[in-house]
C-alpha positions in Angstrom: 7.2 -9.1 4.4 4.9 -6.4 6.2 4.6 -2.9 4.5 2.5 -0.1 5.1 0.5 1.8 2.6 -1.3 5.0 3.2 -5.0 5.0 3.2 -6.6 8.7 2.4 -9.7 9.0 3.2 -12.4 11.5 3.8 -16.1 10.9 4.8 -17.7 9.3 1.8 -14.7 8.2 0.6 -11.1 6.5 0.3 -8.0 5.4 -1.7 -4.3 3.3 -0.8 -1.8 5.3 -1.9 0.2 2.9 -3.7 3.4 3.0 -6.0 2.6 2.2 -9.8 5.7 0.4 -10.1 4.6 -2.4 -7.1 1.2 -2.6 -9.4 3.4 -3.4 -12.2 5.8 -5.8 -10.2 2.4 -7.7 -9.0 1.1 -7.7 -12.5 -2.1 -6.4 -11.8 -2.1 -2.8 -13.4 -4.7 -4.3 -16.2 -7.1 -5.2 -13.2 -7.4 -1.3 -11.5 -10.6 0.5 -12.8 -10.7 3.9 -13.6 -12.7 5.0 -10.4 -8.6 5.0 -8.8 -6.4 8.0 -9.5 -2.9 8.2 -11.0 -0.5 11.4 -9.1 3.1 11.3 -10.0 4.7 7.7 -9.6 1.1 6.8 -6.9 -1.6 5.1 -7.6 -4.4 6.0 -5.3 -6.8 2.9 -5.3 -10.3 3.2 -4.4 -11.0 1.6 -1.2 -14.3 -0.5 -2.8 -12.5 -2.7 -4.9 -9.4 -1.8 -6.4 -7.2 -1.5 -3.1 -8.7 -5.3 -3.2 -7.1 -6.4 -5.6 -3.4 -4.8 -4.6 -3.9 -6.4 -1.2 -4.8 -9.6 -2.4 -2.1 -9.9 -4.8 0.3 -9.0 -2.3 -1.5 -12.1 0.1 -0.9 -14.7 -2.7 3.0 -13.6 -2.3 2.7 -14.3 1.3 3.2 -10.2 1.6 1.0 -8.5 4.5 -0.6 -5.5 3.7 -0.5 -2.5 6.7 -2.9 0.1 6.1 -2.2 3.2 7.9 -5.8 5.7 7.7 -5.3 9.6 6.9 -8.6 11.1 7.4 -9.1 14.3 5.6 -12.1 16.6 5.6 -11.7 16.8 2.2 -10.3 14.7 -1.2 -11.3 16.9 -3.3 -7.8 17.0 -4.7 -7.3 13.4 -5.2 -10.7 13.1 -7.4 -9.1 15.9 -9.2 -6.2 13.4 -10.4 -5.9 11.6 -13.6 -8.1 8.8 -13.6 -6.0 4.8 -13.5 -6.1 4.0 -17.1 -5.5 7.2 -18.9 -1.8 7.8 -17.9 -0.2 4.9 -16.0 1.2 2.7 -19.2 3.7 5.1 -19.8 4.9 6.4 -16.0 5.7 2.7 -15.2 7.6 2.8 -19.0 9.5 5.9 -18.0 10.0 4.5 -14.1 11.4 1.2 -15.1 13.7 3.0 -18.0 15.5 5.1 -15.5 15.9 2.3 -12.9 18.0 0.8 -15.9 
């Protein structure tokens, strides 16, 4: 299956916009650093390595991975964020729980 995923990016720098609760159906939450960013129920994965990782887990599925590329001047609001590790544990928690 093809999806699309939002990449933000400015000049030095860029993240996939990605839902936590696809990191935790892929099982690789564990494997994000904290250099990505945590906004509501996103993950915004920095482009270096992290968004890696989500797109290769998603290849071992036999998933394809569609970037689409927002280029801002700016991201100074998404390095403003919560950094990955500090808050995700319990949004997928509370995600999953009301799914139930």
């Amino acid at each position: 299956m093809i999806k699309s995923f939002q990449v933000i990016s400015d000049a030095s720098h860029g993240w996939v916009k990605v839902p936590l609760v696809e990191l935790d159906r892929l099982a690789i939450q564990d494997q994000i650093s904290e250099y990505s960013y945590v906004k509501g129920n996103f993950a915004f994965l920095e482009e270096d390595a992290d968004a890696g990782v989500f797109i290769e887990a998603r290849k071992a599925e036999g998933n394809i991975v569609k970037l689409k590329e927002i280029v801002r001047e700016s991201c100074r609001k998404i390095r403003n964020y919560d950094t990955y590790p500090q808050t995700t544990t319990a949004i997928v928690a509370e995600i999953n729980t009301s799914e139930d």
